[in-house]
N, C-alpha and C positions, 0 to 999 in steps of 0.2 A: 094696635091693630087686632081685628076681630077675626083668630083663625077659627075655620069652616067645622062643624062638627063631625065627629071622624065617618060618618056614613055618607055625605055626600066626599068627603075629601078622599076616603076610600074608592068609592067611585069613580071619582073626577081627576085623574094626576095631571090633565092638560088644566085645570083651575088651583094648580099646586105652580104648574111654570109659570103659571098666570102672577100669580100673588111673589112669586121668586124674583120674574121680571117687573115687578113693580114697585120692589124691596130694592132693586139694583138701580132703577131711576132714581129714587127719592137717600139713595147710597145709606139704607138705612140697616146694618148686620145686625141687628139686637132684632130684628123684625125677623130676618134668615135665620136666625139661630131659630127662632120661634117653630120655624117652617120644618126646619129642621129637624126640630123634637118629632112634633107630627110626622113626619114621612118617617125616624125610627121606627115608631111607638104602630104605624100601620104598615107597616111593609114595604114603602115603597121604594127603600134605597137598591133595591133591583132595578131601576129605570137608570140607563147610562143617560138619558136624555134631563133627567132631572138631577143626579147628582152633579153633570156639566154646570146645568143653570147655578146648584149651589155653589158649587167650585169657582165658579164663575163669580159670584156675588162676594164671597169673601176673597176672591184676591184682589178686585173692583175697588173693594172699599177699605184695605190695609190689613185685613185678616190673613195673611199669605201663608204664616204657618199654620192657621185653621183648612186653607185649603188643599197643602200639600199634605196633611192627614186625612185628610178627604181623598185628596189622590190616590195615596198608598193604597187604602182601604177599597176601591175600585177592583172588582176582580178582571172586568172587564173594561180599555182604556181607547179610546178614540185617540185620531191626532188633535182632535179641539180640546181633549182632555191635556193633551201633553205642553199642546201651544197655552192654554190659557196659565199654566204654571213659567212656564218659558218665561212669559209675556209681564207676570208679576212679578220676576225676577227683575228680565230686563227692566221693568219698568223704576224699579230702584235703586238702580244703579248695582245691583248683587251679580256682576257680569261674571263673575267667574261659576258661580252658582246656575248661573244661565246657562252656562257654558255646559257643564255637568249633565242639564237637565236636556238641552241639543244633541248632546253627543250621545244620549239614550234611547232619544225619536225613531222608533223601527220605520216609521215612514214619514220624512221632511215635506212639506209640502211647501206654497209660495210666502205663507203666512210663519210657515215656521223660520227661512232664511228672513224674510224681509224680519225679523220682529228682532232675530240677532245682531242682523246690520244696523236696523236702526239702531238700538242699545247701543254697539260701538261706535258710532256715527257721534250720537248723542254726550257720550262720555270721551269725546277726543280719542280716542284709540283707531284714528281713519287709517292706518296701515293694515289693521286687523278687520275693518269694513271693508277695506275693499278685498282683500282677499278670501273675505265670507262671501261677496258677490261675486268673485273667480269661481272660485266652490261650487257655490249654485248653479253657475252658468254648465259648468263640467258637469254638474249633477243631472243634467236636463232640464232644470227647474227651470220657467218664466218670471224674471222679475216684474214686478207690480209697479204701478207710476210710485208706489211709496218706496220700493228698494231704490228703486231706480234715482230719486228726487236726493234719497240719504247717498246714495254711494257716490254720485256727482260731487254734493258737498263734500266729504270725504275725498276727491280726488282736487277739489276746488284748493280747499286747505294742503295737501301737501304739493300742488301741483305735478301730480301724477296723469298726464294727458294720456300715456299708454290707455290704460283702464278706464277712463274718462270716455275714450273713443269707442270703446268697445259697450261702453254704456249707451252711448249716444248709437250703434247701429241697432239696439233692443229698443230706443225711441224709436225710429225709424220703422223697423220690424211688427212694432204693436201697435203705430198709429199714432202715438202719442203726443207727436209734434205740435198738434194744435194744443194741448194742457197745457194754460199760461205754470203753473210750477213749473212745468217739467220743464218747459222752453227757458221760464227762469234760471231753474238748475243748471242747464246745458249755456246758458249764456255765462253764467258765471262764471262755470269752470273754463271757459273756453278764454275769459276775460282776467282769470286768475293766475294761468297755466300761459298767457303771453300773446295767447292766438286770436292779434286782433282781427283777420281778416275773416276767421270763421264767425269770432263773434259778431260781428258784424252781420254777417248773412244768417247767421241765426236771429240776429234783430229785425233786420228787413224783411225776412218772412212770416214772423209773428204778426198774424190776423187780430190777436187780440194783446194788447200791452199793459202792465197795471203798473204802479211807481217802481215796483222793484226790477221791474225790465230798465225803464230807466235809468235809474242809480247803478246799474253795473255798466252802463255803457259810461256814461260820466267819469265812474269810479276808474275805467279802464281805459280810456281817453288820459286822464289826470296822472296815471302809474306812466305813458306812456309822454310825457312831456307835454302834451298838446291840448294845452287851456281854450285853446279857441272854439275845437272843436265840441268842450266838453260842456262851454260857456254856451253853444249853440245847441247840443240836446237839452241843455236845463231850462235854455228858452223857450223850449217848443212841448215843452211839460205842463199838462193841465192842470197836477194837482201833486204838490210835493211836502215831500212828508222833513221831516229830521234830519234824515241820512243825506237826501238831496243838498241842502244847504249845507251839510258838515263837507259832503265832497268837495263843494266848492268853496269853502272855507280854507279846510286842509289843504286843498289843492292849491290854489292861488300863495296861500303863505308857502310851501314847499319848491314852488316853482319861482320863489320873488317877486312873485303879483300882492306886495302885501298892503298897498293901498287898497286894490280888490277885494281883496279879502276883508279887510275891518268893514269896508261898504258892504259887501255882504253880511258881514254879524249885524250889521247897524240895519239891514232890511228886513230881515229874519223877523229881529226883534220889533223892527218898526210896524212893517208890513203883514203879517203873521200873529195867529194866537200859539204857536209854536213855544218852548222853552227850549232855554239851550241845555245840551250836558254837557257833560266831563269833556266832549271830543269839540264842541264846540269853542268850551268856554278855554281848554289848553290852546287850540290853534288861534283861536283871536290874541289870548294872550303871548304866544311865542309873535304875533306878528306885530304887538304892540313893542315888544323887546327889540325884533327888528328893526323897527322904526324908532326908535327910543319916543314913542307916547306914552309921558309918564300920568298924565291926565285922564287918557282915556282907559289904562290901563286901570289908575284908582277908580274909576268909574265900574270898571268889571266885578273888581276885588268887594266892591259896597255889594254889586250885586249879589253875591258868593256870601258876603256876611248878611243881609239882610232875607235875605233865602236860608239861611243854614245850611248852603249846598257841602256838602263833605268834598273838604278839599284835599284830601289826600294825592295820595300817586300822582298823574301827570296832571290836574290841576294843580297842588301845590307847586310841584318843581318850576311848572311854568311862570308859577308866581313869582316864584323865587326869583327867577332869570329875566322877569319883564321887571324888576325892581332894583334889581343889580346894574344891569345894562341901559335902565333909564335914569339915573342918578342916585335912587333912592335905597342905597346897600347897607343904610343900618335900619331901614322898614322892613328887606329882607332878613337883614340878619335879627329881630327881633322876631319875627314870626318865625322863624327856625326856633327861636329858642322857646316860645310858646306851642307851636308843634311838634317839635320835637325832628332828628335826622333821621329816624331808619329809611323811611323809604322814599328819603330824594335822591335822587343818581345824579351820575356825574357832569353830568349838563348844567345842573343850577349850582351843583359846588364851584364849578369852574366861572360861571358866569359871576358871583359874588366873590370868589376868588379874584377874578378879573377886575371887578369896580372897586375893589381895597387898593389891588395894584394901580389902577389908575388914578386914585388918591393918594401916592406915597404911601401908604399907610400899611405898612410890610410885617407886621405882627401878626394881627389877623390873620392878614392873606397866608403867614406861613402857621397858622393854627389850622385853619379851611381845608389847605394843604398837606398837612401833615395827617388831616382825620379820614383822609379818600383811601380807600380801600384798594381801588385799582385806577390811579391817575392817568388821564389817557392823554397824547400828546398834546392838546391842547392846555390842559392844565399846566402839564412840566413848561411851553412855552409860556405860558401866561408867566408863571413863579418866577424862569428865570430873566424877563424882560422886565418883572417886575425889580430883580435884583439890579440889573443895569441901569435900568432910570433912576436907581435911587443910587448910584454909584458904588452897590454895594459887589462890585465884579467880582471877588473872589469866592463870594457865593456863586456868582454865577455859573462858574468854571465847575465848580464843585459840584453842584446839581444834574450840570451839563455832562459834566463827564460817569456819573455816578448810571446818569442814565441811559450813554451809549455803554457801559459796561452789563447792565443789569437787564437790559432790550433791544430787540433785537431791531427795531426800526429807528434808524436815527433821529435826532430833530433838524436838522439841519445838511 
């Protein structure tokens, strides 16, 4: 880039923000440093308006320790000066460093709480969100549809309705009701936290609805036993995304609709230029295990290998358990041993546990057995029913009693 010769750039410091804001669009800092020499080299770093734009530029584009020396060196600091470091903190996830640089703000404005909540919001710390937006509230401050949208999620995740509700009268208060997020937000939480009746009337007042207004009523319908209801907003859906078909996926297998369910993966995939993921491809498979379709289930498994889908975590285990419980427990137990165990739990150990058992085939199952970490009552029943059909009762006894001695919940 062609910087100005220093007689017009001396002159001209609004065609210095000029060339700063146009180095921040094109996110290009080796262009700011440039600008940067210039505005030393003529005097212009007296402008709080332009060192902002700098500071601005290199936290924008990853230079954040360029910009907090930038800061320091600020004789004089606006709150845009304070936010825009805040803001490159949070934005990195440097929450504690965020944190530092909040607690210093001589004057917090709406941009300064919402930029902290978000950052917590964002990094799972929603106990610490929403008591940034108590804070604010106390503080006088007006949350923004963006505090507002973060702290909701935040109350959504821990189902904290308290603080939810009180978020929801600052909707109310600002107007906000019509903002499909924000109505979003409020529906979720409202659908999260149990309270279908509000969610509800927060649905039905929504003027305007996009897919995710949808999927929380589905989702929350589905949490709540009632597939009919949930089967009938998904009918009345113009246009569904991923999540839609995973509700009704998840749901239907969870609730024992698991003919429904595989009919739904089989639409998806029929009907749809959709893929499936992980959430998809786990609940078709747990409902192929329920159904012991061991066909349709290799049918998934070809997909998953001729995709290279990573089948770890709850796709593997799933595998595991649709292969166990459909006949096919040394296909499971081969792929365990080509993946490897760290991270199946105890749902597939028990379920390949279980099809050794129901083979006679009592080595294994007590190899399976013996490598679970924390066996939960299905397991130790599976083990010692596995002992009694094979007539091996004094293990039975032995297992049986070892673990009303060792736990506190009986088997029996």
């Amino acid at each position: 880039m062609d910087i100005p010769n220093p007689p017009y750039f001396s002159c001209h410091s609004d065609s210095c923000a000029h060339l700063l804001q146009t180095s921040l669009k094109s996110r290009d800092p080796i262009k700011g440093k440039s600008i940067h020499a210039q505005m030393l080299k003529l005097g212009l770093t007296f402008s709080v308006y332009l060192m902002n734009n700098l500071m601005n530029l290199y936290a924008k584009t990853g230079f954040l320790l360029d910009a907090h020396d930038l800061f320091n060196e600020m004789p004089v600091k606006t709150t845009f000066s304070w936010n825009t470091i805040l803001s490159g903190y949070a934005k990195q996830g440097k929450l504690e460093k965020a944190h530092q640089v909040f607690d210093l703000i001589p004057v917090r404005d709406s941009v300064s709480w919402t930029t902290i909540i978000v950052g917590y919001n964002q990094m799972g710390r929603f106990e610490d969100a929403m008591k940034a937006f108590v804070d604010m509230v106390n503080d006088k401050v007006l949350p923004t549809q963006f505090t507002l949208t973060n702290v909701l999620a935040s109350c959504a995740a821990t189902g904290s309705r308290g603080v939810g509700t009180k978020a929801h009268s600052f909707v109310v208060k600002l107007g906000l009701h019509a903002c499909v997020p924000v109505a979003n937000s409020l529906l979720n939480m409202y659908a999260k936290t149990g309270d279908l009746e509000m969610a509800k009337v927060i649905f039905d007042r929504m003027k305007l609805r996009n897919t995710s207004s949808w999927n929380a009523m589905i989702s929350l319908h589905m949490n709540c036993g009632r597939v009919d209801l949930a089967l009938a907003q998904f009918e009345l859906m113009s246009a569904r995304d991923i999540v839609s078909w995973n509700s009704m996926i998840a749901g239907c297998n969870q609730h024992g609709f698991d003919n429904e369910a595989l009919q739904f993966f089989s639409s998806m995939l029929k009907d749809t230029s959709l893929k499936p993921d992980k959430f998809s491809l786990a609940s078709a498979l747990s409902t192929c295990a329920n159904l012991e379709r061991l066909n349709f289930g290799k049918q998934i498994h070809g997909y998953i290998v001729r995709t290279m889908f990573d089948a770890s975590g709850a796709v593997g285990n799933a595998l595991i358990s649709m292969y166990a419980k459909s006949g096919g427990v040394e296909t499971a137990r081969r792929i365990i041993e080509q993946s490897g165990i760290s991270d199946l739990d105890v749902i597939a150990f028990t379920a390949l546990l279980d099809g050794y058992v129901k083979l006679g085939d009592i080595t294994p199952a007590r190899q399976i057995f013996n490598s679970l970490k924390d066996p939960d009552v299905v397991a130790w029943t599976a083990m010692i029913v596995g002992y009694v059909q094979n007539g091996l009762n004094n293990d039975a006894v032995e297992e049986s009693t070892f673990h009303k001695i060792n736990f506190v919940n009986p088997l029996i």
